[in-house]
N, C-alpha and C positions, 0 to 999 in steps of 0.2 A: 490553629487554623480551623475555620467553621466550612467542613468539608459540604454540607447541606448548602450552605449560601455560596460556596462555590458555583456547585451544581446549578443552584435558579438564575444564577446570573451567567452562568453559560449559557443554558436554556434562554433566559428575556434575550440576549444580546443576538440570538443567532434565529429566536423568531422574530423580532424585530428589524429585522435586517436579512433578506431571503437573498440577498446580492450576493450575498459571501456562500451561499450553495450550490452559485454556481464552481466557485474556486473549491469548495468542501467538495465536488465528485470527483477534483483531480488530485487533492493534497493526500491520499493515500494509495495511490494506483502505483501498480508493479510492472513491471514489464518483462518479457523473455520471448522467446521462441527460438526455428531453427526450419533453416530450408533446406531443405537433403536433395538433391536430387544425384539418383546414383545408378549405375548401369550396372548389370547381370547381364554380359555376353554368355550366349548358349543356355542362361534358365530362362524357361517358359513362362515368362511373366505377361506375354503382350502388348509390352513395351517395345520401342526401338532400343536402340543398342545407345544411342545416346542420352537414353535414363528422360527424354521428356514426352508428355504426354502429345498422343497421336493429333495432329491439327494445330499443333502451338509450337511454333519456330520460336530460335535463339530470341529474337528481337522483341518477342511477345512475352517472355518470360522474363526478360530483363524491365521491359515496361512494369510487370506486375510487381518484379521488386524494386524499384525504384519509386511505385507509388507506395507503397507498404513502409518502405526505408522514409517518404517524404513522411506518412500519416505518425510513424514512431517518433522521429524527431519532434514534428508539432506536439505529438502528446507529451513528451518529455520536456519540451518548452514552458508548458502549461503545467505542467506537476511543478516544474521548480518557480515558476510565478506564482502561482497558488499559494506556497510557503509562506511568501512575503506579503504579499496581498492579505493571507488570512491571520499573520501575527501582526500587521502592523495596525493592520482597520481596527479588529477587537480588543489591541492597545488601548488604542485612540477613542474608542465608544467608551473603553471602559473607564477614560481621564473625563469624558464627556463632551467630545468635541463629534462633529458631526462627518460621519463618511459614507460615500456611495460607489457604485458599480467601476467608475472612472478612475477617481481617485485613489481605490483597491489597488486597479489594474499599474496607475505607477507606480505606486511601493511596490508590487511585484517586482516590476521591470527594472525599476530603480536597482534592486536588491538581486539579481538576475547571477551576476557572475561569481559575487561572493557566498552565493547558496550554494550555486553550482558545482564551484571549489569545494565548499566542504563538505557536500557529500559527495565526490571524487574520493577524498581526503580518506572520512570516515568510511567509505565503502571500501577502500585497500587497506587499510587499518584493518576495518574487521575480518577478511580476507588470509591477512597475513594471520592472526588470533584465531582464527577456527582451524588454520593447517597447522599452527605448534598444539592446538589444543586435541586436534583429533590425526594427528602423523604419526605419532607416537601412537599410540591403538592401532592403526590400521597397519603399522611398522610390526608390533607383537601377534598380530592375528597374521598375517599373511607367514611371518617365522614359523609360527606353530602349526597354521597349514601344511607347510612346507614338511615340520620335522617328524609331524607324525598323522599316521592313519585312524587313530580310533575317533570315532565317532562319540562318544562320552567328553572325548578331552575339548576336542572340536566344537561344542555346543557350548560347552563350561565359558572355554576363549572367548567363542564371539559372544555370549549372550552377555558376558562381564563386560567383555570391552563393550558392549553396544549402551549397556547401562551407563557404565561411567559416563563413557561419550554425552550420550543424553544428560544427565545428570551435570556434565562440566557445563554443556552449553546453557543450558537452562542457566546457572548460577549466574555465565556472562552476557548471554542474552537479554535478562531483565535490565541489569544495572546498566546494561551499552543503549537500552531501548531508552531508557530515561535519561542518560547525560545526551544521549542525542536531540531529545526535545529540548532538554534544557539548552545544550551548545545552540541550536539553531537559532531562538530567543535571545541570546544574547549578540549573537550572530544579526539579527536583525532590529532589535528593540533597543539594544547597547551599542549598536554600532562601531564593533570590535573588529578585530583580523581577525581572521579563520582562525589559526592555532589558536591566537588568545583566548574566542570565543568557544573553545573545546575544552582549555584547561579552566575557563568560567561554569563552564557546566560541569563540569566534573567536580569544582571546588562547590559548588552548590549542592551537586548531590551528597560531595562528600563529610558537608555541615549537617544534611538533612538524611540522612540515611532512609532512617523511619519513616517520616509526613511522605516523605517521594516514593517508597515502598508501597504506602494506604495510597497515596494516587494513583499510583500505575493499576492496583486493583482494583478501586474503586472505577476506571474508565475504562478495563479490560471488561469489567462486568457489567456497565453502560452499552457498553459498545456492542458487544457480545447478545447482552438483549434486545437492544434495538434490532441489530440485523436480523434474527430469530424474526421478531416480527412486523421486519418489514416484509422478509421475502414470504414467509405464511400469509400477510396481507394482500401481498401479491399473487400467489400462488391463487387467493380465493377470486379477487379479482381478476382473474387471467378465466380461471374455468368457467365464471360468469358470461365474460367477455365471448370467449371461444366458444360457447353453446352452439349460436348458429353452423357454425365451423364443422361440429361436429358433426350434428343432425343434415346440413349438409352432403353432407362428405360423406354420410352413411346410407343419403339416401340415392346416391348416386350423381350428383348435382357437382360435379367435380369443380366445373368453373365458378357457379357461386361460391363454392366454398373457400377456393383461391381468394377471392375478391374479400369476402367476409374475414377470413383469415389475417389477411392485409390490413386490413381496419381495425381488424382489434390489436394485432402487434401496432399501429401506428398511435392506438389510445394508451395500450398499454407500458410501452418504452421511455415515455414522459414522466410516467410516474414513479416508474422504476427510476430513471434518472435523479429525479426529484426526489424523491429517498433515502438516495445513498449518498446525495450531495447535503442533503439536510446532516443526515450523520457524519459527513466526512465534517463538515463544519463547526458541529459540535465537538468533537473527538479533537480539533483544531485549535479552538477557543478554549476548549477547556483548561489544555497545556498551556494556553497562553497566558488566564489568568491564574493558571496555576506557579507559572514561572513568576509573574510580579508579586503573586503572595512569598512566596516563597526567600525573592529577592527582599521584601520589605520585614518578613521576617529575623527578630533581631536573632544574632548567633547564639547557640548554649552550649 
């Protein structure tokens, strides 16, 4: 495999085609959070006793999470379209057939529920593998807590078990990061069922140990660079941008500096976008034509 002409033809297909950065800013986004809202009757917090802020009734707070709950869904709609939209178009450009913005967005859609499924699937999978991998450690360290008080023995426990720990996951975390791309690929390029498409990537990886090893680092170290300098790009463009902002704002000009401030976040967030969507796309395509070399690779 010609890991270099990988790379240029990641690169031509994904500057050639800026459509797919839009789907590249959502094919790697994560999601979490947590809304606590919690009462202290009798502590002096300045709160009411019903844990919400002073002016915002039940029905206002329920509005705010219900728009929050609506904006995560659509963004998780859009992460698992992305998937599809961006293995199936860089397929397609790369057999040499012609695709755009539209046609992305069906294959996403097309491909919607059996994404969705498997990464259900593979997210309980990994789920149930990180608590046999790390129950066990956290089982011995809390016993040893428990049986004794020195401080020498107590550091020994958890700094061992913290290492192992790290050390186990690393081992499964690379090889589950790569049969996952690969499952997904087959999952939408092969047009498999979910399990099938899992034990397809798996059987890939487990032909290619090696080349899939030098991929995974060769696009951690891609990837890894890019971001460095995009957000330093950014970073330089932002201080530019925000000058007026400052001098503003320093010379007491508070409402210019609001207004000025406004303006350069509204110049500057497009770009940002634009950036991180161009890499997500690459980081995207890359897998993808890494998964057809890969498959057209005879076995050894």
């Amino acid at each position: 495999m010609n890991y270099g002409d990988l790379i240029k033809d990641t690169f031509r297909i994904v500057r050639h085609n800026r459509y797919l950065w839009f789907f590249g800013l959502f094919s790697g986004t994560s999601f979490g959070g947590s809304f606590n809202f919690s009462s202290s009757g009798g502590s002096d917090t300045g709160l009411p006793q019903d844990g919400f802020v002073p002016g915002l009734d039940a029905g206002a707070v329920i509005a705010i999470l219900a728009v929050l709950f609506l904006i995560l869904v659509v963004a998780i709609v859009l992460t698992i379209v992305s998937q599809g939209a961006l293995a199936e178009s860089v397929a397609a450009i790369e057999r040499g057939e012609r695709r755009g913005f539209r046609s992305a967005w069906r294959a996403g859609a097309a491909r919607f529920w059996p994404v969705l499924g498997q990464v259900v699937l593979i997210g309980v999978a990994w789920l149930v593998l990180l608590l046999l991998l790390l129950g066990p450690l956290v089982g011995v360290v809390i016993a040893v807590l428990s049986a004794t008080d020195s401080i020498a023995v107590r550091i020994v426990v958890v700094g061992g078990a913290a290492l192992l720990g790290f050390v186990a996951v690393i081992l499964v975390v690379i090889p589950l990061y790569i049969v996952v791309q690969l499952s997904l690929r087959e999952l939408i390029l092969g047009a498999r069922r979910i399990t099938d498409s899992i034990r397809g990537g798996w059987g890939l990886f487990r032909r290619n140990p090696g080349r899939a090893l030098v991929l995974f680092l060769i696009q951690q170290g891609i990837a890894i660079g890019a971001a460095i300098a995009a957000v330093l790009a950014l970073v330089v463009v932002g201080l530019v941008l925000f000058i007026p902002t400052i001098v503003l704002a320093t010379s007491g000009s508070t409402t210019a500096a609001i207004i000025t401030g406004v303006v350069a976040g509204l110049i500057l967030l497009p770009l940002a976008l634009t950036a991180f969507g161009a890499i997500g796309a690459f980081n995207h395509g890359y897998w993808t034509l890494a998964y057809l070399r890969l498959e057209a690779w005879p076995a050894r």
